[in-house]
C-alpha positions as a printed Julia matrix, in Angstrom:
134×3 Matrix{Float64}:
   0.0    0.0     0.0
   1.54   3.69   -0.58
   2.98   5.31    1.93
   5.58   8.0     2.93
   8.12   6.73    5.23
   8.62   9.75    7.7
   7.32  13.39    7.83
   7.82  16.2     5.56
  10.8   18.2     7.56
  11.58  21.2     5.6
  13.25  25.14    6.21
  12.05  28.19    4.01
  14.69  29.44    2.05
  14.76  32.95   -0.37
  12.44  33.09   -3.25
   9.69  30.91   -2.43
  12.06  28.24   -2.4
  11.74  25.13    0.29
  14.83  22.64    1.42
  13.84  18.99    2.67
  16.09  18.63    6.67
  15.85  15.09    6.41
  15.5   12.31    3.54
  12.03  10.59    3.41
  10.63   8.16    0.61
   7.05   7.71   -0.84
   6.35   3.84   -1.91
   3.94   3.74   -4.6
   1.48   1.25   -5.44
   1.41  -1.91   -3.58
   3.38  -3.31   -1.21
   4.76  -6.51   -3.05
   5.4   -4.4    -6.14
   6.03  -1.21   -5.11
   8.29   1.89   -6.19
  10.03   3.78   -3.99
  10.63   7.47   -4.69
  13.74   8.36   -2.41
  13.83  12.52   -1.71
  17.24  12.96   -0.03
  18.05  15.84    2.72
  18.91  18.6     1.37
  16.75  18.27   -2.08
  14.93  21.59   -3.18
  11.5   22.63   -4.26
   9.57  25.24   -5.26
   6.5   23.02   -3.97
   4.63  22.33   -6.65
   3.91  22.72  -10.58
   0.28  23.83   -9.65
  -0.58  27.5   -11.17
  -0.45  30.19   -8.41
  -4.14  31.2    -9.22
  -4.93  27.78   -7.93
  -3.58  28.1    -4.73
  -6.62  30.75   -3.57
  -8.83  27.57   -4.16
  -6.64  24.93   -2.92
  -3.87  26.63   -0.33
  -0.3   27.14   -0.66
   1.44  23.88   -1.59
   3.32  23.75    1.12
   0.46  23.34    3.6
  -1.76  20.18    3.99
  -0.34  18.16    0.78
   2.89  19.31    0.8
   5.15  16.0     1.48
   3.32  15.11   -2.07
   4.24  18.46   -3.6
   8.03  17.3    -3.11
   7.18  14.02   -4.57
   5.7   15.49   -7.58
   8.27  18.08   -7.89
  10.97  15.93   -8.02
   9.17  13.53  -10.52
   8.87  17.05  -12.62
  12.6   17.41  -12.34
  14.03  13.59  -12.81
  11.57  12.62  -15.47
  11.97   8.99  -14.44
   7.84   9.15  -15.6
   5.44  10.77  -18.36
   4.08  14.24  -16.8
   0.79  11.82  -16.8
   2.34   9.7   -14.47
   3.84  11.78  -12.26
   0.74  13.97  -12.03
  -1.22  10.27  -10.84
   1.33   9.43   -8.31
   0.72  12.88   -7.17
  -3.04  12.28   -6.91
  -2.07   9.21   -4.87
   0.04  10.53   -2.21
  -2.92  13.15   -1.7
  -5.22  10.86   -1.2
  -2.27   8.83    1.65
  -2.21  12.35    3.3
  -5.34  12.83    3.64
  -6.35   9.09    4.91
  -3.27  10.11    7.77
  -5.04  12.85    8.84
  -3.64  15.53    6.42
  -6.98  17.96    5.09
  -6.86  16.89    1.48
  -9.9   15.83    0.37
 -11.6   14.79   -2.63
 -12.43  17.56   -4.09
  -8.96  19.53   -3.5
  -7.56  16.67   -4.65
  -9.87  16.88   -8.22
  -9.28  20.48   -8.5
  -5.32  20.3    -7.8
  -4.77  16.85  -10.77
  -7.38  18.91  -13.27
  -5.16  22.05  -12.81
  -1.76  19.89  -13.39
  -3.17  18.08  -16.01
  -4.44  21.53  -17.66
  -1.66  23.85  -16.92
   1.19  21.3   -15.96
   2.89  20.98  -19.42
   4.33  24.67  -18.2
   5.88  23.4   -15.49
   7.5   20.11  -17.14
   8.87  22.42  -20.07
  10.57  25.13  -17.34
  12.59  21.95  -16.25
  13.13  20.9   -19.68
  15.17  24.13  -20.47
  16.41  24.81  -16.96
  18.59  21.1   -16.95
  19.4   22.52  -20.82
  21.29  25.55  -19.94
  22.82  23.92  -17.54
């Protein structure tokens, strides 16, 4: 069964910018064939690909689904998945948060995968030219 394996630990840093304090990992899918998404201390994140005229609706991302934002953003940034995908496992770990006790429910979750799935091709292209021009 998905789960995260410790709690979202993170410091605010300049620019709207967030930095993990300690490693945690989000198993996917069930238990006998799970995958693990490792986010290592230290890994940073703008929170989430979700457009900021979403937030008024939903919150900030780095309030109730937050550990999931990292998740997501990191699946944005390592493309180890199709932006479909990523956006589903991010729908997932939602729904884990909020069936630990975490106030994400259905219909945030709805509104926040419609508005990735809309608007989320934005995000996935910014990291396409950002690792680029590196």
């Amino acid at each position: 069964m998905s789960s995260f394996t410790q709690p979202l630990t993170v410091t605010k840093l300049p620019k709207g910018l967030w930095i993990t304090e300690r490693a945690f990992d989000y198993r996917v899918g069930k238990e006998v064939l799970c995958e693990v998404i490792h986010i290592p201390k230290g890994r940073i994140s703008d929170g989430a690909s979700i457009p900021k005229f979403v937030w008024s609706i939903v919150g900030h991302p780095m309030d109730e689904y937050a550990q999931g934002a990292f998740i997501h953003d990191d699946l944005y940034t390592r493309k180890i998945h199709t932006r479909k995908r990523s956006d589903q496992i991010f729908l997932e770990s939602m729904k884990v948060l909020n069936d630990a006790g975490y106030n994400v429910p259905l219909w945030k979750r709805r509104v926040i995968y419609r508005s990735l799935r809309m608007f989320g091709w934005y995000a996935w292209r910014k990291k396409i030219k950002q690792e680029t021009s590196l």
